[in-house]
ROTI-451165 format. One record per residue: residue in three letters; x, y, z of N, C-alpha, C in turn. Coordinates in steps of 0.1 Angstrom, whole numbers, plus 5000, padded with zeros to 4 digits. Layout:
<pts>
ALAXYZXYZXYZ...
</pts>
This chain:
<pts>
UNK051258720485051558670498052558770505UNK053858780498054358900505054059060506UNK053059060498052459250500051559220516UNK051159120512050059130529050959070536UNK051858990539052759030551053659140556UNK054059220543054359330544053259440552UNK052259410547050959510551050859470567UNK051059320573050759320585051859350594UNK053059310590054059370596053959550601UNK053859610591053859750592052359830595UNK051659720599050259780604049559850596UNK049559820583048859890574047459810574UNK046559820582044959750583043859770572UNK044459890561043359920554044159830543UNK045559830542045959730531045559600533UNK045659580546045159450549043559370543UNK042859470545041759450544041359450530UNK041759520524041659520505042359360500UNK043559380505044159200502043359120501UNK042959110512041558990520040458950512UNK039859140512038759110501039359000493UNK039959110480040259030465040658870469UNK041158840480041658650478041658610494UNK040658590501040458530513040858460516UNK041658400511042658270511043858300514UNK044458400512045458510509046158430523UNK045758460534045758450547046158330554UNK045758230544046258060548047858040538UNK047958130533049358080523050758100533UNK051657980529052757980539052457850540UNK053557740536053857620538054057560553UNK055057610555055757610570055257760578UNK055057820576054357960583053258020576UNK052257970582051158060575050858150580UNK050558280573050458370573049258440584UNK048358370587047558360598048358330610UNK049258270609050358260623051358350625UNK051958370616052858470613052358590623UNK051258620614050158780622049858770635UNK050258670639049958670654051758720663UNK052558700657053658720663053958860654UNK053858880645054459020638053059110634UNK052259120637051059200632050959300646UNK050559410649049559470664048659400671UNK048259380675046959350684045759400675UNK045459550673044459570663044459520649UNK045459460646045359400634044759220636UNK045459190647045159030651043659040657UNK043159150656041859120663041459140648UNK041159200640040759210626040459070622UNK041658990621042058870618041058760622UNK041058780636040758690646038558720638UNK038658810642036858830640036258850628UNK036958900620036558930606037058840591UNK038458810596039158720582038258600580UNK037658560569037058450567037958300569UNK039358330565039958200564040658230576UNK040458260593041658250601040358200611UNK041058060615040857930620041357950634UNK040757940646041657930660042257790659UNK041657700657041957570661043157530650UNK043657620638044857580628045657550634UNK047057480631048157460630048857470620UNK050257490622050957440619051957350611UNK052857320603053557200603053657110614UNK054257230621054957210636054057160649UNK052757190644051657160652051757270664UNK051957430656051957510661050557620662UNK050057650676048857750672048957890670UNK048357940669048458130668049158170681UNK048558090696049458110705050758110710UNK051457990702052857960703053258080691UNK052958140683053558230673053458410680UNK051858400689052158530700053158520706UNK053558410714054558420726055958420717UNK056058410706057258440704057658600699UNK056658650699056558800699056858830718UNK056458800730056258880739055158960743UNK054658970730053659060737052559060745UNK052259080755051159030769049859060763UNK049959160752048159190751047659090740UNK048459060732047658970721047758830726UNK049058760735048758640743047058660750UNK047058760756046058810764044758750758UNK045058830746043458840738043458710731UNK044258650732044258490721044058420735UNK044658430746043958300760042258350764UNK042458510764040358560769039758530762UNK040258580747038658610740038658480731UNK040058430727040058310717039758170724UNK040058150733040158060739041657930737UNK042657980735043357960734044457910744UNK045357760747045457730757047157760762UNK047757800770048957820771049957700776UNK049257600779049957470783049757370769UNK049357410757049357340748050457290739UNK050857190742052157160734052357130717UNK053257150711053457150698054057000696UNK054157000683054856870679056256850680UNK057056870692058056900696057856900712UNK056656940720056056920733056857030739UNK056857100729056657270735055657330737UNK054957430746054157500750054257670750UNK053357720748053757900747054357930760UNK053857860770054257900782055857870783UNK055857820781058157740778058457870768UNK057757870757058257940746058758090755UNK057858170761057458300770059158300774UNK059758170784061058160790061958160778UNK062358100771062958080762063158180753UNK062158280753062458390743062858540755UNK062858490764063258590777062358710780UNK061058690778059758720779059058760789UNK059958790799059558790817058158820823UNK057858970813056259000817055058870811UNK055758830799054558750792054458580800UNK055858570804055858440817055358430827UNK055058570835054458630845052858580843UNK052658670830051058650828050458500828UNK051458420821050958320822051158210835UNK052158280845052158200855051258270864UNK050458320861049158380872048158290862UNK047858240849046658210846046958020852UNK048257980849048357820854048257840868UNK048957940877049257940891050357830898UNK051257780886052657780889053557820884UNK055057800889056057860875056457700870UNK056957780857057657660854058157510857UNK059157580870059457550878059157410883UNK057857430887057057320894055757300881UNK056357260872055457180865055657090857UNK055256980856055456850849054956840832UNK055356740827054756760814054456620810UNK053656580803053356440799053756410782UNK054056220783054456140794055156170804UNK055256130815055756140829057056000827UNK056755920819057355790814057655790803UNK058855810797058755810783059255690774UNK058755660760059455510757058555400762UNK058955270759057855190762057655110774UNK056655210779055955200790054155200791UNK054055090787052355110787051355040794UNK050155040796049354950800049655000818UNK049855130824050255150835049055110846UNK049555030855048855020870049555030884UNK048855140892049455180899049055170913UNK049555180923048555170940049855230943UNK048855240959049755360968049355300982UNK050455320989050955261002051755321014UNK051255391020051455491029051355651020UNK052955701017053255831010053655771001UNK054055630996054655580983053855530973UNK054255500962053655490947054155390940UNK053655300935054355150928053355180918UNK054055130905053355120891054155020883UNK053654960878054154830869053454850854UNK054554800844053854800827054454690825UNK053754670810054254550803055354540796UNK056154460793057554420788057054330782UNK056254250773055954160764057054070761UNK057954050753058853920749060153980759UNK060354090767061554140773062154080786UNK062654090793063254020803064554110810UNK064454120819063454090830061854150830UNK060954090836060054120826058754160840UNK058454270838057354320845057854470858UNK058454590849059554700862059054680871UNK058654720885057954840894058654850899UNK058255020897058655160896058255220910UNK058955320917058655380928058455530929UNK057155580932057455720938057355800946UNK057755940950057056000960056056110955UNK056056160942055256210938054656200923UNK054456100919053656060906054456130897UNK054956140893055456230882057056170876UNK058256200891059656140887059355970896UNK059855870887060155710883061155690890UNK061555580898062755530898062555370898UNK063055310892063455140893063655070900UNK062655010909063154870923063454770924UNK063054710908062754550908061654500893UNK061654400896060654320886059954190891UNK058654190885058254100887058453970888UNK059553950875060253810872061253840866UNK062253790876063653810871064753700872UNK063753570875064753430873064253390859UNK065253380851065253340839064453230836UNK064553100844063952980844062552990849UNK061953120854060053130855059553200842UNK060753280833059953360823059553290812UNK059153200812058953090795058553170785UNK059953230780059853340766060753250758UNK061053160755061453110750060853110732UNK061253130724060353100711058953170707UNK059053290719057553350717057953490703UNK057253500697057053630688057453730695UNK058153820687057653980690056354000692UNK056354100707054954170708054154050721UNK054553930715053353850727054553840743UNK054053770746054553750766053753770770UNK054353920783053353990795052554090791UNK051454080788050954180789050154240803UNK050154380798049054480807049154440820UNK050054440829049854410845049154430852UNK049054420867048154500879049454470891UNK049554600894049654590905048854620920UNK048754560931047754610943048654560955UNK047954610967048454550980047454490986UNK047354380996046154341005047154271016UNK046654311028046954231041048654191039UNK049454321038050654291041051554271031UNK050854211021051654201003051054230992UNK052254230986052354320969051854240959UNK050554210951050454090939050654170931UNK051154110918051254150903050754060899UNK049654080889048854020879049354030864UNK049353890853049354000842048953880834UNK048753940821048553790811050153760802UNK049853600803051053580789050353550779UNK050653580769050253580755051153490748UNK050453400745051653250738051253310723UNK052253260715051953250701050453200693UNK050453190681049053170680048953020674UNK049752960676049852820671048952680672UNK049552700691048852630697047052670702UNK046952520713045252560717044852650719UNK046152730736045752810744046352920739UNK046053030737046753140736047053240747UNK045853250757046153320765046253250782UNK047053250791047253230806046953300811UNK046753350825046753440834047953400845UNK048653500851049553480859050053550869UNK050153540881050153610897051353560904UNK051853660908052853660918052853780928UNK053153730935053253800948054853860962UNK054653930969055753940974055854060986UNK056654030997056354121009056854251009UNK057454280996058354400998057754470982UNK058054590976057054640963058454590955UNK060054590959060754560952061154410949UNK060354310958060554180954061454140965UNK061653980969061753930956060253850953UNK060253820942058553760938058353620938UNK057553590946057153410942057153360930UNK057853240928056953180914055853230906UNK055853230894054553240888053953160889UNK052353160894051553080893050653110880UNK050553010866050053050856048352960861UNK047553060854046252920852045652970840UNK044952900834044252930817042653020820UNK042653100817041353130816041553260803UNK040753230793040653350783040053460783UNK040853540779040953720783042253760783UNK042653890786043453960792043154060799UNK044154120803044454210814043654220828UNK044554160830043554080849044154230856UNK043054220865043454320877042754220892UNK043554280901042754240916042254330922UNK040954280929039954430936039954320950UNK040554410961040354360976039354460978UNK038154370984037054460989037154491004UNK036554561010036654601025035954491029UNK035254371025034854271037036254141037UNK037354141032038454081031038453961021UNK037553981012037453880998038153950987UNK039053900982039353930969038753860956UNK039153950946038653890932039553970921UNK039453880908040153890895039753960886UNK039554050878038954010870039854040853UNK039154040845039854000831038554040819UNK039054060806038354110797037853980791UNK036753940781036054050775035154160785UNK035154280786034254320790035054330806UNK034354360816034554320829034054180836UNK034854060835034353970842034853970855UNK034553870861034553900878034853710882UNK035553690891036053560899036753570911UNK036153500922036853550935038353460935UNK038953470941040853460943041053400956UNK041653320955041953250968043553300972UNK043853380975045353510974046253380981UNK045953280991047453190998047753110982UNK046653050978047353000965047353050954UNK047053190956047153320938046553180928UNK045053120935044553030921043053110924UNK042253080912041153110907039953060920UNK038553080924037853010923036052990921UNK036252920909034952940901035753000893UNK034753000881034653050872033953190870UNK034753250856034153440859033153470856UNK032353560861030853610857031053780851UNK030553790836030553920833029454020846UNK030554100848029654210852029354300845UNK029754390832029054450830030354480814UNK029454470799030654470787031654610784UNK031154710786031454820786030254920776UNK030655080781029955170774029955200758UNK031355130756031355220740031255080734UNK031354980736031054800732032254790719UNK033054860720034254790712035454770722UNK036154630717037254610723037054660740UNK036654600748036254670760037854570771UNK038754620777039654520783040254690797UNK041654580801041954690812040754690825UNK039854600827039354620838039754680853UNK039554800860039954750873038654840883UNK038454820893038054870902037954950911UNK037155040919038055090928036455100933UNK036855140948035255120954035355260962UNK034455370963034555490968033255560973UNK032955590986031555650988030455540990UNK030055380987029555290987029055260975UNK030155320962029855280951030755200943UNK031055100937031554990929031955080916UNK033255150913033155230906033855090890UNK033555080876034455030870035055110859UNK036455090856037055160849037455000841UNK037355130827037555030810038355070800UNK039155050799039855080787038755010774UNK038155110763037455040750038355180738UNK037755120726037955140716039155120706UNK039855000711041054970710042255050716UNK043455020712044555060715045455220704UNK044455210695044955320683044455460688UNK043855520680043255660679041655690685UNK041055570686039855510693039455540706UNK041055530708041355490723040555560737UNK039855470748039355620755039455500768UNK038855620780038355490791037055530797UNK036255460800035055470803035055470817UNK033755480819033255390835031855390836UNK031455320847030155270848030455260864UNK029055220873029155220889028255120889UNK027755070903026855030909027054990924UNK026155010933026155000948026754860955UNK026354770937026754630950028354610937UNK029054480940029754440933029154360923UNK028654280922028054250914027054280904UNK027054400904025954520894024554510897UNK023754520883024354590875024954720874UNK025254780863026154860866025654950857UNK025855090859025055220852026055290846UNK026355320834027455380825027355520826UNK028555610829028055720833027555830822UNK026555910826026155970817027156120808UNK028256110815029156230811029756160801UNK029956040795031156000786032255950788UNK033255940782034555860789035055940798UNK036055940810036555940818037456040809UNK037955990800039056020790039255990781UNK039156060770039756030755040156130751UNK041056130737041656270732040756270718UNK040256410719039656410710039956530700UNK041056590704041756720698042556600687UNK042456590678043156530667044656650658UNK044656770663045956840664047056800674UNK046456710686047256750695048556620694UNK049756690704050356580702050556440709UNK050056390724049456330728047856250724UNK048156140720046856070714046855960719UNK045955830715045755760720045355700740UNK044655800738044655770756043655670765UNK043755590773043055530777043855480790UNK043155350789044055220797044455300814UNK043855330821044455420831043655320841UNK044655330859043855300868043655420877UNK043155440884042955600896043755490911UNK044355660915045055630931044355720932UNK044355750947043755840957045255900963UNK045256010964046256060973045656090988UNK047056080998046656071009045856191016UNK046056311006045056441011043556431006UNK043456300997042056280993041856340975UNK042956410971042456420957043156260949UNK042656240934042456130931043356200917UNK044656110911044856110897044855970892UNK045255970876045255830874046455860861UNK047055730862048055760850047455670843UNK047655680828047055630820048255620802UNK047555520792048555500782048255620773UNK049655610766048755760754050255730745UNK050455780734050955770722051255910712UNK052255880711053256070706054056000691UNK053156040680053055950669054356100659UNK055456050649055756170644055456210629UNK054956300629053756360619052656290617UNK052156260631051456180635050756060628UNK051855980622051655840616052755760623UNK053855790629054455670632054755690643UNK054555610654054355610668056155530674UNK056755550670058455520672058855470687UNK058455560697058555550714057455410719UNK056655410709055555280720054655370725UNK053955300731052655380742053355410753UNK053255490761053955560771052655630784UNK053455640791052555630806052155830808UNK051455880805050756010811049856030823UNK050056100826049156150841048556310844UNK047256240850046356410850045456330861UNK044956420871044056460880042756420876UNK041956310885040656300883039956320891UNK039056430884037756470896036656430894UNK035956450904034956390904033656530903UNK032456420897031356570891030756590909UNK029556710912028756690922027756550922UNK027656480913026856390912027556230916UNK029056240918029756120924030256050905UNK030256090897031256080883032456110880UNK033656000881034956020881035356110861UNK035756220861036156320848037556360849UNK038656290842040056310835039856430835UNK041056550839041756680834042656660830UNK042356610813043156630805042856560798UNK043356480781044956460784045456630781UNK046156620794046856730790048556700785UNK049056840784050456840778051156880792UNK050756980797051657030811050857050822UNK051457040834050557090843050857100858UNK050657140867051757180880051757020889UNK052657060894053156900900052056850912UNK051656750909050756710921050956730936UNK052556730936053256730948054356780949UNK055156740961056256850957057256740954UNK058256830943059056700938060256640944UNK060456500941061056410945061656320935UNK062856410933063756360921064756250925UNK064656110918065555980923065555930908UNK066755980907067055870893067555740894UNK066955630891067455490896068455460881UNK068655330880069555250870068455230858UNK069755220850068855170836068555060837UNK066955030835066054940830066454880816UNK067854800816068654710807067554590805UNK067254520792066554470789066754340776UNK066354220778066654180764065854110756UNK065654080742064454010742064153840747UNK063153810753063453670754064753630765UNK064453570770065953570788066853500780UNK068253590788069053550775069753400784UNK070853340777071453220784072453250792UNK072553170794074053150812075053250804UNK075653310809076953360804077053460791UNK075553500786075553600777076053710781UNK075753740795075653940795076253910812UNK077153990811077954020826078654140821UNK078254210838078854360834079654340850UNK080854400846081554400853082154580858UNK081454620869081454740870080754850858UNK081154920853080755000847080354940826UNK081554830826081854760812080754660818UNK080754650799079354510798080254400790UNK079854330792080554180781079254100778UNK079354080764078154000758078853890752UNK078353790753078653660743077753610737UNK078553620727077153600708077253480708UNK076053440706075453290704075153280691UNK074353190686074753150668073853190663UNK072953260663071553330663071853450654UNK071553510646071353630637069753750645UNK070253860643069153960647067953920644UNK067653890635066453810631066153730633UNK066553630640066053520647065453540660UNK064253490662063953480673064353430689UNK065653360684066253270696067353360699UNK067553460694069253520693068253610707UNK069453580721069253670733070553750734UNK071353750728072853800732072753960728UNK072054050730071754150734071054230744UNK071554370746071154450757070354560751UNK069454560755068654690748067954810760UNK068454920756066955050764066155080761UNK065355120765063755210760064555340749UNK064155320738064555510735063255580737UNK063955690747062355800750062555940748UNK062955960740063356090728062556040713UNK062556150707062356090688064156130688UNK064356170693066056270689066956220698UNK067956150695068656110708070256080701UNK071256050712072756040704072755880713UNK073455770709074155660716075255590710UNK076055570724077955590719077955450729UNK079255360722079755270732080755250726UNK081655260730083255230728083555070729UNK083755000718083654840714085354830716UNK085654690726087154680721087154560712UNK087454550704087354460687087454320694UNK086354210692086654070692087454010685UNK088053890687088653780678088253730666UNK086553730668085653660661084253720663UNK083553670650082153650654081753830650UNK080853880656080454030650079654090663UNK079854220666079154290679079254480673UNK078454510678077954630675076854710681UNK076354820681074954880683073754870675UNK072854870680071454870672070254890677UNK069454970669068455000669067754900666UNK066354870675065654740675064354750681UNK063254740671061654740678061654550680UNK061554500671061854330671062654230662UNK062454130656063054050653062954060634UNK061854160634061354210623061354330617UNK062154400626062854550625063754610636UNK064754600626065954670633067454740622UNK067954850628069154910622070154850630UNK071254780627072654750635074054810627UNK074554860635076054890631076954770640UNK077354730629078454580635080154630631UNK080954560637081954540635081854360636UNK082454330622082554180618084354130620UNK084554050625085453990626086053880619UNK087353810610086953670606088553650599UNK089053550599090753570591091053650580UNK089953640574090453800559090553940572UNK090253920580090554080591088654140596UNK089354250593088154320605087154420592UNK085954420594084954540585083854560596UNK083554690593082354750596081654740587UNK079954720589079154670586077854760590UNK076954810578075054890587074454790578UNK073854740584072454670574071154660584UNK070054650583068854630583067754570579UNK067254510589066154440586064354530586UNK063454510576062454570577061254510569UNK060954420581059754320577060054180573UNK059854150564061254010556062054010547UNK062254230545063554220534064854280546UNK065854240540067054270548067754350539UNK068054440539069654520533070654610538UNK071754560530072654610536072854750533UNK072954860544073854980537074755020537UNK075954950541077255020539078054920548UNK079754890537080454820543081654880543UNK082654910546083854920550085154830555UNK086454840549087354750557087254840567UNK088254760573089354890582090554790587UNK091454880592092654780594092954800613UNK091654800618091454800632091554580631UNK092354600648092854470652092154390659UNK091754300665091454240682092154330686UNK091454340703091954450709091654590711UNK091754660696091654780693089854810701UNK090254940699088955040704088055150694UNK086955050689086155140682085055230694UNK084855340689084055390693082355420680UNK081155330682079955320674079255420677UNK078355460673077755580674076255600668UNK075455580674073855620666073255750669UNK072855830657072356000663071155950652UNK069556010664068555980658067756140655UNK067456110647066156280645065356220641UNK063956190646063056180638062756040634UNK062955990620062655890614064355860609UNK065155950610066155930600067455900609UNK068855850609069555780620070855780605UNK071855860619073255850616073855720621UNK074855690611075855580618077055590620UNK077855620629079355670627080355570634UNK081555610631082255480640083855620642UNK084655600655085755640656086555540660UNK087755570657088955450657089955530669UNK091055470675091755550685092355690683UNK092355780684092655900681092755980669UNK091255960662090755950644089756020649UNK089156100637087656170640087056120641UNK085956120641084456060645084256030624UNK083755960616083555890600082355890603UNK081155900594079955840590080355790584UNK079755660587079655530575078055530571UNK076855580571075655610565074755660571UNK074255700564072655760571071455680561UNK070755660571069155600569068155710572UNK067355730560066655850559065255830562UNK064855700565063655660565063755500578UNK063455540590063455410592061955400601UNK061155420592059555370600059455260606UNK059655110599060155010601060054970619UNK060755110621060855070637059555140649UNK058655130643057455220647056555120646UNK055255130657054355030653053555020645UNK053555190635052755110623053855120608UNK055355030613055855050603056054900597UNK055554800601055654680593054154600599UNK053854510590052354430592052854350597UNK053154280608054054150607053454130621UNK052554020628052354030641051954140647UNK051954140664051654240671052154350675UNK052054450668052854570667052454700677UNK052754670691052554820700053554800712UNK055154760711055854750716056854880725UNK057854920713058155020710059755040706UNK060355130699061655130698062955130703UNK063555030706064655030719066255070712UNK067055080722068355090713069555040723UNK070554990717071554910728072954810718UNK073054700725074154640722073954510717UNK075354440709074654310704076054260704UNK076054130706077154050699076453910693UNK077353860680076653720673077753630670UNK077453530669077953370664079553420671UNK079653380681081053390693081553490698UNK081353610694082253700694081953720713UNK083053740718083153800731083653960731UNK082354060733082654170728082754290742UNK083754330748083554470758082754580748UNK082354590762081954760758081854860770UNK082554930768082855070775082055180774UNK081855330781081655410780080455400769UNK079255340778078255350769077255490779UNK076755570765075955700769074955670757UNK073655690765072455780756072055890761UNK071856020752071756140754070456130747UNK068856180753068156210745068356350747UNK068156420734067356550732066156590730UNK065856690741064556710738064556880740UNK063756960736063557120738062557130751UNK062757290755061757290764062857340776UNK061957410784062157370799061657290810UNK060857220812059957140819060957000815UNK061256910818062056810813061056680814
</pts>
């Protein structure tokens, strides 16, 4: 291994070539750098073309550990001719991101590369600058549906057991999010009471007709009883609310959407398949019963229904093949609404079918039109790390859909980067604070900048305990700090939390023997503790908690008033908090992180920050 890196470094091509002969394999050795990638950053051009055309074992489509290609290993060389000949002749993509959701093109900036940035900003035809990267939504944000209303953009996801429960989001250019409201935000309409992890709201819709905003979505009751699934609609004159009552009614399926047709009839419809029922929008109730229009193309798991009508054709869009690696979205058309309906002959709309890449899981999308007449659609997708544990949830991506000469809507992409649809329109709104299940009277008041929680008698693991605040984490890598001032009683802390069946907490416990810090964890139905601590901190006093995540693995630190920053443990493994890290119920939520207090404690908390890290320039 090291004579033929030697040999390619120093351009020795005839050594190269003798190597090769004797062990053709020679070329794939390198754990973390194989040597076929290596040669693409330290070899000539005449030697990487050798490689490229002649080496028996050098693969264009390889990676990495890192889910790096030969391209991302050119551009850290600079060099314009072998980027060159790896985008012409290899076919090789410069917007392709690694497992990290870097791109050669970022890499080009980052290694101060100016001619090789250049080249590649003539082959995308933007800079950097102006280009977005997907997710556009990071963290758990899934099941996205979107409409547009004048120059503006509303999009709503699901929040399943969370509360307030249903965002919409606003924009002016598809890409940067800001926060207006929720669908349901009086505690007394959310009946989350006693529901599992994973069930509630699912999969929304949002649309407009004749002046107002409906959201559609399903609740998903536990599996105990009769009914398991509702449908439920609310409405409202403004995209930020405030929203009518929910009006629930039973009909089985999920993921309702509304299609207003141009003769001023509306209709519902809901999975299996595409079924169809016209809507009586003054009373958001049913009427009749639904008629399948049409099951879907790929006949597994077919849901996500929606519509859109263009040209005098009934176009339908399907999320099928489940929610995993399956994942794609179809369509089918036909002239009238009521079909039948002709599956198109190109295939799905969208699926990922690069199994290197880091973006997977894609489907579930609706299409907008923009006002100049091009059409994108955001859609769900999933950023798994080392592509088994999906940590963030399903998350919202977006790409441009065109249409073939034949009137067939075809996804560009999933892609990883790609220039801004528009020009951008940066509004960062408030954190989307969240808890599971609506919490009770007097849990959670924030008084300016400080939060105050009061712990109710409930343990993390219970499903009734609401006395916590949680965020989306939408990094794999991120830091979160909240400066606790010590309760009387009872126990409050930070924690990491997918549900009631996995979670990391750092507590400070309170009780007449005095004060300890506390990490334990829950994962699945075993609980353990990792690490306890006195300390001779008082009521009053000011801890400062601390979670730093990489990955799978999660620091726990705590500082005391004018004391260093202590680790009290690290957890080297916490899959647990991923959806495929415990069997337990419905698992495609996603990993949140925030605040807790239990059994009385009245806990402040100050100067709370999350910092995700992420690399790159494109943010």
């Amino acid at each position: 291994m090291k004579d033929l890196h030697e040999a390619l470094v120093r351009g020795d091509l005839d050594a190269v070539k003798r190597l090769l002969t004797d062990d053709p394999a020679l070329i794939e050795a390198g754990d973390d750098e194989p040597l076929s990638h290596a040669a693409a950053r330290d070899a000539s051009l005449e030697t990487l073309r050798y490689l490229v055309e002649y080496a028996l074992r050098v693969h264009l489509n390889a990676v990495d550990r890192r889910g790096r290609d030969l391209l991302h290993y050119a551009a850290q060389s600079g060099d314009v001719e072998k980027c060159r000949y790896l985008v012409e002749r290899g076919g090789l993509d410069p917007l392709r991101a690694d497992a990290d959701g870097l791109t050669p093109y970022e890499l080009s900036r980052m290694g101060g590369h100016a001619a090789l940035e250049a080249y590649f900003q003539s082959l995308v035809g933007a800079p950097l600058e102006s280009m977005y990267k997907n997710p556009v939504l990071r963290g758990m944000y899934p099941d996205p549906s979107i409409v547009r209303v004048g120059e503006d953009f509303y999009m709503v996801h699901s929040t399943f057991v969370y509360f307030p429960c249903i965002p919409v989001s606003h924009s002016r250019d598809l890409v940067h999010w800001r926060l207006i409201g929720h669908a349901i935000e009086n505690p007394d309409w959310a009946e989350l009471e006693g529901l599992e992890g994973g069930r509630g709201y699912w999969a929304p819709d949002i649309s407009y007709a004749d002046g107002r905003f409906y959201i559609c979505a399903t609740y998903r009751h536990n599996d105990e009883g009769p009914i398991r699934r509702r449908q439920m609609i609310v409405s409202a004159a403004r995209p930020e609310g405030p929203y009518t009552k929910p009006v629930f009614f039973h009909e089985e399926g999920i993921d309702p959407s509304l299609f207003h047709d141009d003769d001023g009839r509306h209709y519902l419809l809901v999975n299996r398949g595409a079924r169809l029922m016209e809507m009586d929008l003054r009373t958001l109730t049913p009427m009749g019963r639904p008629k399948l229009l049409y099951y879907g193309s790929y006949g597994r798991s077919p849901e996500g229904p929606h519509l859109v009508k263009k040209d005098g054709w009934y176009y339908l869009f399907l999320a099928e093949g489940g929610t995993g690696m399956g994942h794609r979205e179809t369509v089918a058309r036909s002239r009238t609404l009521w079909g039948p309906y002709q599956k198109s002959p190109y295939g799905p709309a969208i699926r990922q079918t690069d199994e290197r890449a880091l973006i997977q899981r894609c489907g579930h999308g609706k299409p907008v039109m923009l006002a100049d007449g091009r059409w994108f659609m955001p859609y769900l997708c999933g950023r798994a790390l080392e592509g088994k544990h999906t940590v963030l949830g399903r998350e919202t991506a977006l790409d441009e859909l065109r249409w073939t000469p034949d009137g067939w809507p075809l996804l560009d992409g999933p892609s990883s980067m790609r220039p801004l649809p528009l020009p951008s329109v940066k509004a960062p709104g408030p954190t989307d604070w969240l808890t599971p299940r609506a919490p009770k009277d007097g849990e959670i008041r924030w008084e300016g900048e400080r939060l105050v929680l009061l712990g109710g008698a409930f343990a993390l693991a219970d499903r009734r305990c609401t006395s916590l605040l949680l965020r989306r984490q939408t990094a794999f890598s991120f830091r979160f700090d909240a400066v606790l001032t010590v309760p009387c009683a009872g126990e409050a802390g930070v924690v990491c939390y997918y549900d009631e069946h996995s979670f990391l907490a750092l507590g400070v416990c309170v009780n007449a023997e005095g004060c300890r810090l506390r990490a334990y964890e829950q994962a699945g139905y075993e609980a353990n503790e990792r690490a306890v601590v006195e300390t001779k901190a008082m009521p009053g006093d000011q801890i400062t908690l601390s979670v730093q995540a990489r990955g799978l693995c999660r620091w726990l630190s705590f500082a005391q008033a004018g004391a260093p920053e202590q680790l009290l443990c690290r957890v080297e493994d916490t899959a647990y908090l991923s959806d495929e890290g415990v069997a337990i119920g419905k698992r495609f939520t996603g990993a949140m992180v925030g605040l807790y207090a239990l059994f009385g404690a009245e806990a402040s908390f100050e100067r709370i920050r999350y910092t995700p890290q992420t690399e790159g320039i494109v943010p």
